[in-house]
SEDREN-115212 format. One line per 10 residues: number of its first residue (from 1); for each residue x, y, z of C-alpha. Coordinates in nm, 4 decimals, always signed. Layout:
REM residues N
NUM) X Y Z ~ ...
This chain:
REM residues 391
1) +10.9180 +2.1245 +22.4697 ~ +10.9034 +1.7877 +22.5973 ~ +10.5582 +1.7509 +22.5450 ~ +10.5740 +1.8777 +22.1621 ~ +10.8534 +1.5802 +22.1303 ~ +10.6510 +1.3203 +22.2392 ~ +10.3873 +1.4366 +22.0227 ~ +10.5943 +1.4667 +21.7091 ~ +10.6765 +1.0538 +21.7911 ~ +10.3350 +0.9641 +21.8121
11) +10.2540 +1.1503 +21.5363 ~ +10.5364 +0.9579 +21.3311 ~ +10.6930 +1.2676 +21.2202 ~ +11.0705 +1.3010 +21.1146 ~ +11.2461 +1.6500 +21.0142 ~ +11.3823 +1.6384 +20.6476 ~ +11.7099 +1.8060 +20.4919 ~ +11.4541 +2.1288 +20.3798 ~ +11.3559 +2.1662 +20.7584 ~ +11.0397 +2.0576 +20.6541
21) +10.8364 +1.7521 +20.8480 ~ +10.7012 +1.5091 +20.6446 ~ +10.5539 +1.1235 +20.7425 ~ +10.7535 +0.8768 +20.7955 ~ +10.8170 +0.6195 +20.5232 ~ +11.0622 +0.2990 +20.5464 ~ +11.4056 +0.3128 +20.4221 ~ +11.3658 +0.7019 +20.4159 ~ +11.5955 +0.9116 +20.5977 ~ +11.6571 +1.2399 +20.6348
31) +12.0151 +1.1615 +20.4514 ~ +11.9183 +0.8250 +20.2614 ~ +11.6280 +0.6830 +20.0204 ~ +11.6295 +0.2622 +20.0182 ~ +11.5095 +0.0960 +19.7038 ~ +11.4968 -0.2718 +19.6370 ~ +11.4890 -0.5046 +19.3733 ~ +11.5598 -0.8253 +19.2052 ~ +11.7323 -0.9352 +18.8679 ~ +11.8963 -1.2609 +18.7122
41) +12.2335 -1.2705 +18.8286 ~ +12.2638 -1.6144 +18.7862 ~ +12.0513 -1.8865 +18.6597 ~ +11.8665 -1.8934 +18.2682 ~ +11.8275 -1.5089 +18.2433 ~ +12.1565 -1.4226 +18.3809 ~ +12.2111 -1.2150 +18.0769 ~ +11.9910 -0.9460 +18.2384 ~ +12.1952 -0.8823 +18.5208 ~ +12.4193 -0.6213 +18.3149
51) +12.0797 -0.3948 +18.3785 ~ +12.0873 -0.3961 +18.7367 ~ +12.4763 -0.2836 +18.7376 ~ +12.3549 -0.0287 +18.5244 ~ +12.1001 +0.1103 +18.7346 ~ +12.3432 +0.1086 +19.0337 ~ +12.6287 +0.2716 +18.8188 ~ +12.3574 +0.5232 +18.7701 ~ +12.2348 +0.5586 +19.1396 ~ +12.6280 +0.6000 +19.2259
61) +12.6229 +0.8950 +18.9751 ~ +12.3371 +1.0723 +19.1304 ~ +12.4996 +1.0035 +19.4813 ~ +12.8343 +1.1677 +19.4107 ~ +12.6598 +1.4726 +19.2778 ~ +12.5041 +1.4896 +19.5964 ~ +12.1851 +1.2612 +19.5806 ~ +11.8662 +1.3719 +19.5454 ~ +11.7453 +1.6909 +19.7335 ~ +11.9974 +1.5934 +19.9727
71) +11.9819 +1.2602 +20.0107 ~ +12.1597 +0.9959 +19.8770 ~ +11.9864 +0.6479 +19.6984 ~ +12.0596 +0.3198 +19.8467 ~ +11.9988 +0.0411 +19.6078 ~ +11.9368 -0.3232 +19.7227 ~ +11.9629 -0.5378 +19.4070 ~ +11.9222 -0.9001 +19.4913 ~ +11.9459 -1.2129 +19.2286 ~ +11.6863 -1.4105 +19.1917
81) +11.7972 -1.6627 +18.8860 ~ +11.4662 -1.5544 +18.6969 ~ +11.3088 -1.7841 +18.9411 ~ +10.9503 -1.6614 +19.1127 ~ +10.9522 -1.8261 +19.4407 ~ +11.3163 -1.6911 +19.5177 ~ +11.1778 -1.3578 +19.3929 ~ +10.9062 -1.3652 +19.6384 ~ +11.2079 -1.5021 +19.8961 ~ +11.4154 -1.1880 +19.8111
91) +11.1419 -0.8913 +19.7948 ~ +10.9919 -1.0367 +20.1383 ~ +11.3623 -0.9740 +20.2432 ~ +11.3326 -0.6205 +20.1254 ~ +11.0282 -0.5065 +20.2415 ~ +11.0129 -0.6849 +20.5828 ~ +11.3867 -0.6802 +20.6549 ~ +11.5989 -0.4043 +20.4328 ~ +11.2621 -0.2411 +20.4893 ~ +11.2952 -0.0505 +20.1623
101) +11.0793 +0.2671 +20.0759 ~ +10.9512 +0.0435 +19.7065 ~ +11.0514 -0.1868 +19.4891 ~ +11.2422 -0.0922 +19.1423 ~ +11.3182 -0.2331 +18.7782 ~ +11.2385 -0.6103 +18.8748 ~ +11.2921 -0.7825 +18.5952 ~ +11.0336 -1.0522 +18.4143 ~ +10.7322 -1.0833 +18.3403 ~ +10.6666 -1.4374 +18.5730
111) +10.8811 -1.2890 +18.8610 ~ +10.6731 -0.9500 +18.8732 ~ +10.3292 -1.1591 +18.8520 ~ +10.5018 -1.3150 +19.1636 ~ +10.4823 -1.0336 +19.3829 ~ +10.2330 -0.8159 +19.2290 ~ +9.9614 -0.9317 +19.4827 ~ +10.1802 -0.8823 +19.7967 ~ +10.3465 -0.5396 +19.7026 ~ +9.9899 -0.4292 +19.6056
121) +9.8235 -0.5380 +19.8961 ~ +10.0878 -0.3351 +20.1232 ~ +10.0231 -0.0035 +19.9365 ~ +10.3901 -0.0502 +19.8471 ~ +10.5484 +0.1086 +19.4942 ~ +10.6241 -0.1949 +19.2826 ~ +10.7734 +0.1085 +18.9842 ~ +10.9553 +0.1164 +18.6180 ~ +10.9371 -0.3045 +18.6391 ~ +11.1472 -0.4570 +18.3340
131) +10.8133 -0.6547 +18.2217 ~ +10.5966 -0.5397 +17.9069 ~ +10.2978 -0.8012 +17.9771 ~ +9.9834 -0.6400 +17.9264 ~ +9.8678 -0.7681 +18.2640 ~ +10.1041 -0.5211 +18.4570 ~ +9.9493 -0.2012 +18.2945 ~ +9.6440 -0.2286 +18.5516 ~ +9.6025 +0.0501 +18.7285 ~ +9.2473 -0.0263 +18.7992
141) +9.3171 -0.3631 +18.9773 ~ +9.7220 -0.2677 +19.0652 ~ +9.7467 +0.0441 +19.0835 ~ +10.0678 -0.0054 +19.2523 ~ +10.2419 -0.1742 +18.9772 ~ +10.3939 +0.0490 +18.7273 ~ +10.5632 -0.1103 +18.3912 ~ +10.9002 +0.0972 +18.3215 ~ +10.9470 -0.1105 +17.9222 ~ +10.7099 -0.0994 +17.6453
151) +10.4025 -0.3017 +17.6173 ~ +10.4701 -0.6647 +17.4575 ~ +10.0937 -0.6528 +17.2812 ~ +10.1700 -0.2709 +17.1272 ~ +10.4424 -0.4344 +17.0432 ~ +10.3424 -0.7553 +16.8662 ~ +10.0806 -0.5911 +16.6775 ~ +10.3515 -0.3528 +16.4856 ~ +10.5192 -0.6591 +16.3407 ~ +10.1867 -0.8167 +16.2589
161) +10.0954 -0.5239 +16.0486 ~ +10.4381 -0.4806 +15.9140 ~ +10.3881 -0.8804 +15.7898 ~ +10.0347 -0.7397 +15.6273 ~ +10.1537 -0.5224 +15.4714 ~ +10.4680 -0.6151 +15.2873 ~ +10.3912 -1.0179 +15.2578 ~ +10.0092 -1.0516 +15.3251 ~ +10.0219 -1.4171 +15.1845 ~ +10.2955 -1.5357 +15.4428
171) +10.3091 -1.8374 +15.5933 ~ +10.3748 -1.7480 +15.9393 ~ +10.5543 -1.9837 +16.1897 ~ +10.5868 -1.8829 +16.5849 ~ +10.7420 -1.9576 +16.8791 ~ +10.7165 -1.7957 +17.2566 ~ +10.7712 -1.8637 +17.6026 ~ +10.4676 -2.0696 +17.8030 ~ +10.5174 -1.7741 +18.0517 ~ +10.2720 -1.4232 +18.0773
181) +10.4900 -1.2189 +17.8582 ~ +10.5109 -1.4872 +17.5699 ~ +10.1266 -1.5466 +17.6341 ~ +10.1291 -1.1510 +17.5575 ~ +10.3139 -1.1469 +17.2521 ~ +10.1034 -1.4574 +17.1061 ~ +9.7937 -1.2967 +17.1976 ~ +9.8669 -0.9786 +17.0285 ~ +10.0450 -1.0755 +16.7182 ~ +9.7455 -1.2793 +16.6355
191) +9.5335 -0.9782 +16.7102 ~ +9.7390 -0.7743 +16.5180 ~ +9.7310 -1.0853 +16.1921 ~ +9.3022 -1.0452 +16.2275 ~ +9.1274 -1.2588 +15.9428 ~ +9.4618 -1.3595 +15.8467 ~ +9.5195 -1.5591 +16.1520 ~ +9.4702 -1.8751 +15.9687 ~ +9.7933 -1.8572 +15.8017 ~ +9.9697 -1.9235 +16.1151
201) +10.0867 -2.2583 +15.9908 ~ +10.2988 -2.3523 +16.3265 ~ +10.3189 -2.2620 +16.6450 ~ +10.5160 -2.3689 +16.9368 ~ +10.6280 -2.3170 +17.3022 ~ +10.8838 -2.3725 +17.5604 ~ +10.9370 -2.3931 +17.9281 ~ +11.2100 -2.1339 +18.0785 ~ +11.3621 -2.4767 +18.2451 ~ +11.3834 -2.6253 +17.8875
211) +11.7764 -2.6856 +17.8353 ~ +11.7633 -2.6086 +17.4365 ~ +11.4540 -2.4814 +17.2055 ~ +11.6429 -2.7119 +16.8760 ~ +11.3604 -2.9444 +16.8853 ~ +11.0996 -2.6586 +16.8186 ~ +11.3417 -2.4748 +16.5738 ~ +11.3556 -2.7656 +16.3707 ~ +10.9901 -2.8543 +16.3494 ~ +10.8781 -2.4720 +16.2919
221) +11.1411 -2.5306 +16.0085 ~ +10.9584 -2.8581 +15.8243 ~ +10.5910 -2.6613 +15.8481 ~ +10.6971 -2.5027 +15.5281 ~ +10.6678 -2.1266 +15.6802 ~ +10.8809 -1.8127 +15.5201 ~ +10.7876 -1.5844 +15.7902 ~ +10.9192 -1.6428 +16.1331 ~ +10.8107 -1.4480 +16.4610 ~ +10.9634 -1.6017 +16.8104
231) +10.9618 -1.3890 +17.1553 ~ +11.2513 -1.5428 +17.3947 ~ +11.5401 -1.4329 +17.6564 ~ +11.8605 -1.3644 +17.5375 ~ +11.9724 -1.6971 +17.5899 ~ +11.7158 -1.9128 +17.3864 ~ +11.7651 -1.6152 +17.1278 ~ +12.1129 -1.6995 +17.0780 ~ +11.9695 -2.0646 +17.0147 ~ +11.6979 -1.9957 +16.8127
241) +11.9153 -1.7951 +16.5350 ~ +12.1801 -2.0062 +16.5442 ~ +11.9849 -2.3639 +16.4824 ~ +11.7902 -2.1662 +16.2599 ~ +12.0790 -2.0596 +16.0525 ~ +12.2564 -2.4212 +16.0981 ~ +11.9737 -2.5597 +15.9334 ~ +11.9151 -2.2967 +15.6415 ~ +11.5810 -2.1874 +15.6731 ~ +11.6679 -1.8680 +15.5352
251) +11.3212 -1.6699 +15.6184 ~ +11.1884 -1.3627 +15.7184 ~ +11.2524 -1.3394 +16.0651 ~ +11.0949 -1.0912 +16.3378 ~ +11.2376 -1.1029 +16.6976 ~ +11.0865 -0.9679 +16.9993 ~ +11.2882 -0.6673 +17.1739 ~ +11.3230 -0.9314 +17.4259 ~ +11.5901 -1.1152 +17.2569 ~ +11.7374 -0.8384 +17.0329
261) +12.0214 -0.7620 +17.2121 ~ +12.3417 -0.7215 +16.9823 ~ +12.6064 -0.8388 +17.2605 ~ +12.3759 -1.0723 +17.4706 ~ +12.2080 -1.2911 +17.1625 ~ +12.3578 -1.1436 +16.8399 ~ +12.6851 -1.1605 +16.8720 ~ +12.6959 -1.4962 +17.0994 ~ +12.4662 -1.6624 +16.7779 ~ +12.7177 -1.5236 +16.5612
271) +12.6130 -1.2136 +16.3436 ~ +12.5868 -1.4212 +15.9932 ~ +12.2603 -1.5993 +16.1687 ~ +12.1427 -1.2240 +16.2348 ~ +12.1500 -1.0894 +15.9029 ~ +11.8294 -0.9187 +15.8149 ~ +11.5986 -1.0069 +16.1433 ~ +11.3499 -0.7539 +16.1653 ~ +11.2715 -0.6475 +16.5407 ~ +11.1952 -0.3102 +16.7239
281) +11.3725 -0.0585 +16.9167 ~ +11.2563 +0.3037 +17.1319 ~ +11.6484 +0.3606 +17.2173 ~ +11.9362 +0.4889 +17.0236 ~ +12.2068 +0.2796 +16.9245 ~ +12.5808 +0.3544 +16.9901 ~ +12.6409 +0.1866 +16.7010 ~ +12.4606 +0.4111 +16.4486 ~ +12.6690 +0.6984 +16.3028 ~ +12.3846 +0.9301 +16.3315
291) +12.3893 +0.9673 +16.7313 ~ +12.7545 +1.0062 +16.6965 ~ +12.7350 +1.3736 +16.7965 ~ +12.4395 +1.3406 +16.9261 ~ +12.3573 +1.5476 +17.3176 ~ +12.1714 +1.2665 +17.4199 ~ +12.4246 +1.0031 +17.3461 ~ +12.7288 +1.2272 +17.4641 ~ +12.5733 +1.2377 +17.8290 ~ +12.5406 +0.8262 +17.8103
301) +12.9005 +0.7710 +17.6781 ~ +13.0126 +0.9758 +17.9652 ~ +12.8735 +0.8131 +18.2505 ~ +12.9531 +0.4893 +18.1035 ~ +13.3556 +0.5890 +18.0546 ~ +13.2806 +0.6899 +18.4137 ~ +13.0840 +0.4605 +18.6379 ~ +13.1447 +0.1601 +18.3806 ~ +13.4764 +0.1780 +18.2078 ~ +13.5508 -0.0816 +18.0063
311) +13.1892 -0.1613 +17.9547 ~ +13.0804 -0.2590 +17.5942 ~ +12.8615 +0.0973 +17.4748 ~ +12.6466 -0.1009 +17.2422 ~ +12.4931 -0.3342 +17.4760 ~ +12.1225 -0.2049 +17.4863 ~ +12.0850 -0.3725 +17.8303 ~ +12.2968 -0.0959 +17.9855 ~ +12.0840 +0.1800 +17.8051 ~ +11.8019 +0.0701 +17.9157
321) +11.9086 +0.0504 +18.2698 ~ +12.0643 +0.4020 +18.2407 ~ +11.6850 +0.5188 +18.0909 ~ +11.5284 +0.3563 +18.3814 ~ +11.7101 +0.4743 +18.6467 ~ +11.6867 +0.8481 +18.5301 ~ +11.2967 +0.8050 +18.5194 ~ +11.2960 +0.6873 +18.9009 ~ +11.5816 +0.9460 +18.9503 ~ +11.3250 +1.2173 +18.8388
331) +11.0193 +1.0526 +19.0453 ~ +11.2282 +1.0922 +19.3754 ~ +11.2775 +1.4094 +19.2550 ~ +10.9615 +1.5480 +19.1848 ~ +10.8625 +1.4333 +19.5156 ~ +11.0647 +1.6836 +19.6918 ~ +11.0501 +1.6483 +20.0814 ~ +10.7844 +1.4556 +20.0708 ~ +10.8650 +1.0659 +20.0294 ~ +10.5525 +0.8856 +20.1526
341) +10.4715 +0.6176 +19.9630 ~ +10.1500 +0.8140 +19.8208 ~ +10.3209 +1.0659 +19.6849 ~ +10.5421 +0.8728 +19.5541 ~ +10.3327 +0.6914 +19.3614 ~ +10.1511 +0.9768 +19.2688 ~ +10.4433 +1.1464 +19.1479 ~ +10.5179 +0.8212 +18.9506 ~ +10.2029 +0.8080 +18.7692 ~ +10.1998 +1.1841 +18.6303
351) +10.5044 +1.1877 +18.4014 ~ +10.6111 +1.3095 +18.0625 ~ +10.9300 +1.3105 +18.0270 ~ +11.2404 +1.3611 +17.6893 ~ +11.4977 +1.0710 +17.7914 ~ +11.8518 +1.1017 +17.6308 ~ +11.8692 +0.7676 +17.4921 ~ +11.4979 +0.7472 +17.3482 ~ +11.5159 +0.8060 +16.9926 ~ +11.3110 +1.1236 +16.8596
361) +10.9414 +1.1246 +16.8845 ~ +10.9159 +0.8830 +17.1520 ~ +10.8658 +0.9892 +17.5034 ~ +10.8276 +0.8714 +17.8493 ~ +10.4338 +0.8958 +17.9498 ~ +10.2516 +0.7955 +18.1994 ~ +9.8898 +0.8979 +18.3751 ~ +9.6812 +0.7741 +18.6780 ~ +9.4581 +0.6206 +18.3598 ~ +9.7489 +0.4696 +18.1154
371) +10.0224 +0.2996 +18.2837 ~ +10.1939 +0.2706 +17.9572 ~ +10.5328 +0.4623 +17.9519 ~ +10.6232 +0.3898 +17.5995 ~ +10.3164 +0.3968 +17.3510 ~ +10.5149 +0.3514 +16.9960 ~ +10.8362 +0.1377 +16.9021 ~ +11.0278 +0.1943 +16.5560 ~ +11.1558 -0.1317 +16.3104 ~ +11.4711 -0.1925 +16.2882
381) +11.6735 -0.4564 +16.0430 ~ +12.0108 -0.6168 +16.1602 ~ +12.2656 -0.5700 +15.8897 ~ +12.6625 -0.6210 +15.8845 ~ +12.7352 -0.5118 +16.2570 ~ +12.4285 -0.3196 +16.3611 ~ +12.0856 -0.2313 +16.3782 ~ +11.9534 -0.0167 +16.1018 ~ +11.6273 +0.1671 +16.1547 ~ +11.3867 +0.0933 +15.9076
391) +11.3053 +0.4651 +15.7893
């Protein structure tokens, strides 16, 4: 017996909850499963934080019912103030320190580029990131990198053909963050615009560290455009419609999913600079009467009277956080008694999931080839209170 002991520890062999021996994998226990991550608690992006109490309230949920196949999921959410080098600070922490089993829902698309290289390069699961860039659905060169949003360029090209095709003869003014996901959004909009490129008339950046985006509002204003497309966070969102509606340049608007959010932009902008911005959503919305009896948004509205009382419903941020930690809910799952990091990825990579919250015909998908998990977004219109889908 004694000999068959010391060659289960060389081996590196631990005894799970199903009796079963499987390899063993940091931050995996036979009664605990350590993730990690980073979000904005503080700093420019601090808006996004609400997402990574959601995916804890979520984790906490799962952990009362019992955890999953026995064991229970210890979440490490640091803040990094949407800054890269203290993201690479904090996930350094996590892997070399916390030493978590992989790294989930890191938020932005600068702060993920960050640490692609070095989570990659360790053969540990960088999965369900809250970054759309293009660059992150790369399975061939980062294969350990696994988007959990949609893709910013499938994105940009919808409301490039939606501009075609009800005013082809726009002049079309645009704004985005000098960062990879605004890059992204550029890139593809323009795709998406073809011949009719040239009738970009303006087009403008800013810097993350810029205090205010006024300046640019007010120039995109004088270049004569009456169609407006911007990608920003939820703060320079809130800016952007509100100098926008100071000034009265009353035009069509489109806003990147980035900066749609009705309690984080909207409502701090103040919903009469909202009214009829065009932008695109793959959840449901609390706010539309339609879900109101809805199974899908029943289950949500519980857990959130539950594990977030008091909460605001209608904030998508928590949705989204509540979709993303049910898809690496299921992963863990699907991986039964067997957490190496392998099979965890592997189990990550083959998915097709229904997800309460996703509104019908849009599904959770991804392969070892497409890293894509959401491949079509529906419009939407801002009007009174709410989004409307545009049907």
């Amino acid at each position: 017996m004694k000999k068959i002991g010391i060659l289960i520890a060389l081996l590196g062999v631990s005894w799970g909850t199903t009796g079963i021996a499987v390899a063993q994998t940091p931050g995996v226990t036979a009664t605990e499963i350590k993730l990690g991550q980073t979000k904005p608690y503080s700093g420019p992006a601090s808006g996004y934080g609400i997402q990574g109490k959601a995916e804890s309230a979520y984790f906490q949920m799962i952990n009362d019912q019992g955890g999953v196949n026995g064991r229970k999921i210890n979440l490490i959410s640091l803040d990094d103030a949407y800054s890269p080098p203290k993201t690479v600070e904090q996930t350094r922490r996590l892997v070399e320190q916390d030493e978590v089993a992989a790294i989930f829902g890191t938020l932005g698309s600068p702060t993920n580029s960050a640490i692609k290289k070095y989570l990659n390069g360790r053969k540990i699961p960088q999965l369900f990131i809250v970054a759309g860039a293009s660059a992150f659905a790369d399975p061939e060169h980062f294969p350990w990198t696994i988007p959990g949003i949609w893709n910013y360029f499938d994105e940009a090209r919808i409301y490039a053909a939606d501009i075609l095709k009800t005013t082809p003869n726009a002049k079309i003014a645009i704004l985005y963050a000098n960062d990879d996901a605004g890059r992204d959004y550029a890139a593809a909009f323009k795709a998406g615009l073809g011949a009719k490129t040239s009738q970009i008339v303006s087009e403008l950046k800013y810097e993350s560290t810029d205090p205010t985006v006024d300046s640019q509002v007010i120039s995109l204003a004088a270049s004569g455009a009456d169609v407006f497309f911007y990608q920003a966070n939820l703060k320079f969102s809130a800016q952007i419609l509100r100098r926008k509606y100071l000034l009265g340049w009353n035009v069509k608007t489109y806003v990147a999913a980035t900066g749609s959010s009705l309690a984080s932009a909207l409502v701090p902008a103040g919903l009469e600079a909202a009214q009829g911005i065009i932008s695109g959503a793959y959840l449901k919305d609390p706010d539309d009467p339609r879900w109101s009896n809805d199974p899908g948004y029943k289950e949500y509205a519980a857990w959130m009277d539950k594990y977030l009382p008091g909460a605001n419903k209608s904030e998508g941020l928590y949705i989204s956080g509540f979709n993303n930690a049910q898809v690496m809910a299921k992963v863990l799952e699907q991986c039964g008694n067997d957490l190496s990091r392998e099979n965890i990825l592997k189990q990550a990579t083959n998915l097709d999931l229904e997800r309460p919250m996703l509104l019908p015909g849009i599904s959770y998908k991804i392969s070892p080839d497409d890293y894509r998990p959401i491949k079509n977004i529906r419009l939407q219109v801002f009007k009174g209170d709410r989004w409307m889908l545009v049907d």
